[in-house]
BALUM-753504 format. One record per atom (N, C-alpha, C): x, y, z. Coordinates in nm, 3 decimals. Each point is the difference from the previous one (the first is absolute). Layout:
REM residues N
      c1      c2      c3
       X       Y       Z
...
***
This chain:
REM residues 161
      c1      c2      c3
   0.082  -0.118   0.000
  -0.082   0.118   0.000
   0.087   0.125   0.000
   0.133   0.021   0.063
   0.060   0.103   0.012
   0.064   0.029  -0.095
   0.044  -0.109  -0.079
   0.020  -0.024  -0.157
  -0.025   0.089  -0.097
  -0.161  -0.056   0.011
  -0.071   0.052  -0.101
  -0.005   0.162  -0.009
  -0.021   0.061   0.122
  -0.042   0.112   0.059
   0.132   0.063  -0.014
   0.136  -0.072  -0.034
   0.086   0.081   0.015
   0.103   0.017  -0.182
  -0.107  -0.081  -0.073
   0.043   0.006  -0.130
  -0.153   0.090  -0.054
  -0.131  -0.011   0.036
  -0.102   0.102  -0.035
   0.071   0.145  -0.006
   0.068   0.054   0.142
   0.056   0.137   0.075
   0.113  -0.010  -0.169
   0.098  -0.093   0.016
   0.072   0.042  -0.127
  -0.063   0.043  -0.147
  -0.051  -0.082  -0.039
  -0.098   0.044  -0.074
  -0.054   0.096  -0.019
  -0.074   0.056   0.072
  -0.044   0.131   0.074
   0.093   0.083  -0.025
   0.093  -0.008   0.027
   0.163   0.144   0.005
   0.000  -0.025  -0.153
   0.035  -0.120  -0.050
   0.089   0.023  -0.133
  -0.109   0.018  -0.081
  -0.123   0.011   0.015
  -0.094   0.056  -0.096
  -0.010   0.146   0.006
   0.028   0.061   0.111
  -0.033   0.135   0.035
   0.111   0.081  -0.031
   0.113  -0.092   0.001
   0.112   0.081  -0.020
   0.049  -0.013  -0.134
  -0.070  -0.139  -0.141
   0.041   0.037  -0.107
  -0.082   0.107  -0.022
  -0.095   0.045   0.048
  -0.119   0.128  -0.071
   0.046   0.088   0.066
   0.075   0.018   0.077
   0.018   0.141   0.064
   0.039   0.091  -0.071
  -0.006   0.101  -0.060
   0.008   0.125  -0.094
  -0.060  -0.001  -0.154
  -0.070  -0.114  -0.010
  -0.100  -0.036  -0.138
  -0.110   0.066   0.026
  -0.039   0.073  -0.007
  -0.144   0.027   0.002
  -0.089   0.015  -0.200
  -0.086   0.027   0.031
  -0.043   0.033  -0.144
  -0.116   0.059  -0.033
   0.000   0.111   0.136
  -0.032   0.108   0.052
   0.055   0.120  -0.034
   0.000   0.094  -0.027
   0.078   0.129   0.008
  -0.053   0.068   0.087
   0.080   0.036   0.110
  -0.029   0.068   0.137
  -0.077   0.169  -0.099
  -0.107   0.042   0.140
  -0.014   0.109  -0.093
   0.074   0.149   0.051
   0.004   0.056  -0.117
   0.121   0.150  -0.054
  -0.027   0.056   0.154
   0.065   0.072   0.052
  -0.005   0.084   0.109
   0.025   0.108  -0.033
  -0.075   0.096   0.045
  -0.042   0.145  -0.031
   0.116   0.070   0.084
   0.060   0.095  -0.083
   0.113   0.089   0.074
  -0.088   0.112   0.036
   0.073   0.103   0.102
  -0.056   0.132   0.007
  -0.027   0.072  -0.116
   0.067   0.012  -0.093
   0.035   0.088  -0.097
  -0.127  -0.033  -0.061
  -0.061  -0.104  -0.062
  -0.137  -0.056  -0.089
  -0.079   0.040   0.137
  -0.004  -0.013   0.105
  -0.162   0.010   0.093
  -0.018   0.125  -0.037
   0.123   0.100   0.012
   0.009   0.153  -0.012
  -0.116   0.020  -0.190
   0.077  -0.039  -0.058
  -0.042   0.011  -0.161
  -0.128  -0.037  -0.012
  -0.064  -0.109   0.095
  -0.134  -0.015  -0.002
  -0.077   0.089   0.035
   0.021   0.025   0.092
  -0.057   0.148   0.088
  -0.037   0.090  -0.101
   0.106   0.036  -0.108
   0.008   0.077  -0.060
  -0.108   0.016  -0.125
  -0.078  -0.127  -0.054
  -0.095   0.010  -0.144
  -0.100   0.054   0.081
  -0.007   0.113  -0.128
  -0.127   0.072   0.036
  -0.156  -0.101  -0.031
  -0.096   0.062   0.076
  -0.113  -0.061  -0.016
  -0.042   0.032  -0.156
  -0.078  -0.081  -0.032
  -0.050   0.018  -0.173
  -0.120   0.149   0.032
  -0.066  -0.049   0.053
  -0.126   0.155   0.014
   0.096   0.119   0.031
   0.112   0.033   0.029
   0.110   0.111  -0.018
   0.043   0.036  -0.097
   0.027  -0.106  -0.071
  -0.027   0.063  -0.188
  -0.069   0.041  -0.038
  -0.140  -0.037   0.018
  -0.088   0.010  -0.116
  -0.046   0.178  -0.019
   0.073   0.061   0.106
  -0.006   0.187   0.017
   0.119   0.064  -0.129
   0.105  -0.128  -0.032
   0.088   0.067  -0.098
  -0.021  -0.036  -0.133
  -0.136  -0.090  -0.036
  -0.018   0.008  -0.136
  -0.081   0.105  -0.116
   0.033   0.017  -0.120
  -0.035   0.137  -0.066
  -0.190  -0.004   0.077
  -0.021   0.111  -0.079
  -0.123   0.045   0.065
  -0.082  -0.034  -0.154
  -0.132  -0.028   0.023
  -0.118  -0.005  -0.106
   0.019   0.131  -0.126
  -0.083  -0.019  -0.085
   0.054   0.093  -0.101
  -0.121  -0.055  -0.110
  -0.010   0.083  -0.063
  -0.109   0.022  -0.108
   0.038  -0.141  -0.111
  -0.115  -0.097  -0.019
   0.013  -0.101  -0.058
   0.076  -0.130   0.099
   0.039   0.006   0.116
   0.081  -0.093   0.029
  -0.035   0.031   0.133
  -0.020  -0.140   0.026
  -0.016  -0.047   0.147
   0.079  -0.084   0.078
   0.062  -0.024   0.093
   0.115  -0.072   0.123
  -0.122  -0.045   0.068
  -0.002  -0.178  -0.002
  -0.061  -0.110   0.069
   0.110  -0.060   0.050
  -0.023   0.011   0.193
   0.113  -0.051   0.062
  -0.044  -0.194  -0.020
   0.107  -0.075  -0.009
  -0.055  -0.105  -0.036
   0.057  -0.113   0.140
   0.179   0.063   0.058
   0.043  -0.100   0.091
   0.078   0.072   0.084
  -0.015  -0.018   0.081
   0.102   0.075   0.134
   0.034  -0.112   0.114
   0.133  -0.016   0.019
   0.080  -0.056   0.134
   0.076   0.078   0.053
   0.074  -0.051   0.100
   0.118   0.038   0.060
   0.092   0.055  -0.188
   0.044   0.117   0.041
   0.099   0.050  -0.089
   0.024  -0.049  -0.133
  -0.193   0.053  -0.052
  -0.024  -0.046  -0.116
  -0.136   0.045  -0.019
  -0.041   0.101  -0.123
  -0.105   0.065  -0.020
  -0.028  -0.012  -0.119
  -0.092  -0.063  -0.118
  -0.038  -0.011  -0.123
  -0.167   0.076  -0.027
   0.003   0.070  -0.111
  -0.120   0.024  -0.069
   0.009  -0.016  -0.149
  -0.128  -0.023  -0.061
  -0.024   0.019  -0.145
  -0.004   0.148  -0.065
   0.083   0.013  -0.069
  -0.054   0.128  -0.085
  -0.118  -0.015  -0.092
  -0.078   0.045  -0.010
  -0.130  -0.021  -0.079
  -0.039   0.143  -0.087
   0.024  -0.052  -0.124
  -0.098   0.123  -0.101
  -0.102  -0.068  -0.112
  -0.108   0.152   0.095
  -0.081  -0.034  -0.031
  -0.094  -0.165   0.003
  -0.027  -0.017   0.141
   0.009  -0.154   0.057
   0.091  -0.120  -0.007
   0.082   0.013  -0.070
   0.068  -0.117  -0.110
   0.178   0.018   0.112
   0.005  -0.062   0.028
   0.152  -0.040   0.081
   0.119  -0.012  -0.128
   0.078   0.115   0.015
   0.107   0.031  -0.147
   0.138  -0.002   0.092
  -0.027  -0.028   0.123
   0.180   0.018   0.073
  -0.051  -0.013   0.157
   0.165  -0.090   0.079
  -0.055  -0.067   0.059
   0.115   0.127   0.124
  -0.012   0.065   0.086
   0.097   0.084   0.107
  -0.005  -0.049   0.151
   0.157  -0.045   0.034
   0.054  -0.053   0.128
   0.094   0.096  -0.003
   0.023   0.000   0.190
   0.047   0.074   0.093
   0.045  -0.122   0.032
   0.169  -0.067   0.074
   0.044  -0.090   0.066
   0.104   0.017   0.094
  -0.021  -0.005   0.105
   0.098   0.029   0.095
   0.135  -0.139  -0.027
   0.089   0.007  -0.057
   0.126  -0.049  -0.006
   0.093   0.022   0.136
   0.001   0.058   0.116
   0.146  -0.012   0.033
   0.021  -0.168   0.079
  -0.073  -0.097  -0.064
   0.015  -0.127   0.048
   0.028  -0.080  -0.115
   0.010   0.022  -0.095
   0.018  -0.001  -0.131
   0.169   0.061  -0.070
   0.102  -0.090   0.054
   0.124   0.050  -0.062
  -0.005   0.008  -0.164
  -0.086  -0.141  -0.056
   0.045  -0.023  -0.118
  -0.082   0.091  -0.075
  -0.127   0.059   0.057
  -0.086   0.144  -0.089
   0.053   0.096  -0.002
   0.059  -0.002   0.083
   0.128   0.165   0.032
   0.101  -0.021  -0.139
   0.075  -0.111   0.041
   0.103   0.002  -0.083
   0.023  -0.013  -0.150
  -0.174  -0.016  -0.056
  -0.007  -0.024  -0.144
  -0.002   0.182  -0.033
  -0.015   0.079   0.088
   0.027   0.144  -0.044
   0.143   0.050  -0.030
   0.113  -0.102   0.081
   0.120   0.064   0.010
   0.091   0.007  -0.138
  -0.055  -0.044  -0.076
   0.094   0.035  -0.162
  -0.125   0.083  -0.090
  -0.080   0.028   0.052
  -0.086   0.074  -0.083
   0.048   0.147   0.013
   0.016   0.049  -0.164
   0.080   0.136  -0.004
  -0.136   0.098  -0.033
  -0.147  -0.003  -0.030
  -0.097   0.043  -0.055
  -0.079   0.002   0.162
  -0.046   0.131  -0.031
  -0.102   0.086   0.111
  -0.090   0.065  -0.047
  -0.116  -0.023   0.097
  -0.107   0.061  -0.006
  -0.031   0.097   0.138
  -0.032   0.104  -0.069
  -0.020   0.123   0.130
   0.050  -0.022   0.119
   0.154  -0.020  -0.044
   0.130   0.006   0.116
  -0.004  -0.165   0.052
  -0.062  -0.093   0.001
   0.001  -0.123   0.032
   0.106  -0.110  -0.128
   0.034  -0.129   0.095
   0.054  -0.059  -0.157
  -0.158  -0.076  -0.078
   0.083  -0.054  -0.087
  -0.151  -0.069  -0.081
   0.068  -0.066  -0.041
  -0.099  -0.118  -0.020
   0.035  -0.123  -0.075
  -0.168  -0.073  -0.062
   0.039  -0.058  -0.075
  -0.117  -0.110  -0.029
  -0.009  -0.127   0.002
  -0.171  -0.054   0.025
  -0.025  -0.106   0.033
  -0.067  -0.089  -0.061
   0.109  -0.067  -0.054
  -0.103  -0.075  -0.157
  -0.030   0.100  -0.135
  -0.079  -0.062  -0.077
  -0.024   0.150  -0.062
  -0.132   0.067  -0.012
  -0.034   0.020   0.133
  -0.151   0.072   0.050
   0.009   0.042   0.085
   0.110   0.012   0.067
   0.081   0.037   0.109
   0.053   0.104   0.021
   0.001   0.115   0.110
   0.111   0.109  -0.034
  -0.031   0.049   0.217
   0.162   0.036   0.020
   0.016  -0.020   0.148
   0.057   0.087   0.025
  -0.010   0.060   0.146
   0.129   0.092   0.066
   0.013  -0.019   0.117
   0.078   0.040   0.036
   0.070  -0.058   0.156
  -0.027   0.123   0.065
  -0.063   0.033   0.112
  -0.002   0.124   0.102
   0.052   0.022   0.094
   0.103   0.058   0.030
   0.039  -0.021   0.087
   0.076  -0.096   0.083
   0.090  -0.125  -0.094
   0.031  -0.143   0.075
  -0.058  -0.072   0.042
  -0.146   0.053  -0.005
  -0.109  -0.066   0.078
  -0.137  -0.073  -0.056
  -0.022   0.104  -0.062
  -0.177  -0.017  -0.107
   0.034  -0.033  -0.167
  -0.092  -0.119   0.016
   0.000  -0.004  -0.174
  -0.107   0.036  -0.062
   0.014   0.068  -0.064
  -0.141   0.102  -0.073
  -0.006  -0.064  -0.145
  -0.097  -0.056  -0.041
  -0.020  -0.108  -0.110
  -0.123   0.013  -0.088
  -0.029   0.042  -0.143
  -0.090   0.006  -0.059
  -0.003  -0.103  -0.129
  -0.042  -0.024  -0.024
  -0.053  -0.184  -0.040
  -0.090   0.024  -0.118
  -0.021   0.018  -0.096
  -0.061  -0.002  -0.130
  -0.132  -0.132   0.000
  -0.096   0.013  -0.001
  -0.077  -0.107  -0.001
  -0.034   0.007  -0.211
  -0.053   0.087   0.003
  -0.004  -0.015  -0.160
   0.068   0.018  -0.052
   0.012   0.001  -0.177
   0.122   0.011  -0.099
   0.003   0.178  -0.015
  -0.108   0.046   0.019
  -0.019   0.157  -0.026
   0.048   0.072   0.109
   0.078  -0.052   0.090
   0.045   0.104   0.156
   0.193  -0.066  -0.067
   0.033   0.152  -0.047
   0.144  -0.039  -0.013
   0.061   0.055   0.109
   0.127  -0.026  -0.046
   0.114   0.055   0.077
  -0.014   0.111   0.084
  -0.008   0.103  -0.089
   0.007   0.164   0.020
  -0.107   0.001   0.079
  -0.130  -0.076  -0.032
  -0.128   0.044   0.146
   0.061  -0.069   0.088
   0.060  -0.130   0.029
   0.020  -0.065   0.158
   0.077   0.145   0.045
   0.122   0.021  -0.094
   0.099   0.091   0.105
  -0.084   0.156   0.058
  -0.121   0.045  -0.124
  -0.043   0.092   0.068
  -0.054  -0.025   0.120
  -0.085  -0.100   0.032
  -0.078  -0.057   0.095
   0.071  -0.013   0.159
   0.156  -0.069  -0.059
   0.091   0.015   0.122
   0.000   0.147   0.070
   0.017   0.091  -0.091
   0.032   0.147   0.042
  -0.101   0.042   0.077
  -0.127  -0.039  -0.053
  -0.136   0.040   0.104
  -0.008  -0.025   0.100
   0.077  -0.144   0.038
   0.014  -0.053   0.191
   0.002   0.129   0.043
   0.052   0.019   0.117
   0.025   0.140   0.112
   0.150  -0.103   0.025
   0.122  -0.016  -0.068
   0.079  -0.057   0.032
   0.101   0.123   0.080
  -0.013   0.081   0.042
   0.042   0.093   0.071
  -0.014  -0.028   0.152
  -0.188  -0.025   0.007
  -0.006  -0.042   0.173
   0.038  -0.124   0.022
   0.002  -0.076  -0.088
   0.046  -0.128  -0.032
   0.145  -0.034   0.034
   0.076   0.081  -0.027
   0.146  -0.025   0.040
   0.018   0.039   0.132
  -0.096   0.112   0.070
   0.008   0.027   0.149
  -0.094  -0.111   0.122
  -0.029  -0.108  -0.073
  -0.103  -0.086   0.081
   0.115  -0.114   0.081
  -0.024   0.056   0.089
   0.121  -0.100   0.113
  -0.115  -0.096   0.120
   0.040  -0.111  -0.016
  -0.065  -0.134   0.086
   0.072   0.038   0.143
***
């Protein structure tokens, strides 16, 4: 009996100890100060929705989605949805930041870049991505970028979390 009980106990060890550092699990990421801080920091989505252009003859702004540091509406003329405008809080977002950093082209002092080709973007401040989105073939270029200019990207660059 003491035998048995004393080759089970081995058993026991040398099973535990070939698995000891195998897991096939990945422990989960631990949050530094620096990210709790950066969280803190995305603005609420209903905090945007004060910096998008204002209504205007023929064209209407239907807010469509709002989260945490993230505000979308439809541009609509004349009922019909022709362009799609987001507000995005990035500073949790290295890699949205950094698709600005070789862009040599600006719009009303911001950089710009584009997104796809219905796409057209600016960075505010290190912080906000201001994004106008072409839904039809008839909303070019030149209207997304006017459309950008209409934000209030002025109070926009002073909006601190």
């Amino acid at each position: 009996m003491k035998k048995t009980k004393l080759i089970y106990l081995f058993l026991v060890f040398a099973f535990f100890t070939a698995c000891k550092g195998k897991t096939t699990e990945t422990p989960p990421k631990q949050q530094t100060a620096t990210e709790e801080v950066k969280e803190e920091q995305v603005v609420e989505g209903g905090d945007l929705n004060s910096f998008f252009p204002k209504e205007q003859a023929g064209f209407s702004i239907v807010f469509t989605q709002e989260k945490d540091g993230f505000a979308q509406a439809d541009l609509k003329k004349d009922g019909q949805a022709v362009a799609t405008l987001a507000v995005s809080d990035v500073a949790n977002n290295s890699s949205a930041v950094a698709k600005f950093a070789k862009s040599t082209a600006k719009l009303a002092g911001y950089p710009l870049t584009k997104s796809g080709g219905k796409g057209t973007v600016i960075l505010v401040a290190d912080k906000y991505q201001v994004q106008v989105r072409s839904i039809s073939n008839d909303f070019t270029e030149a209207m997304r970028k006017e459309w950008i200019e209409k934000f209030n990207l002025s109070g926009l660059s002073k909006l601190k979390k």
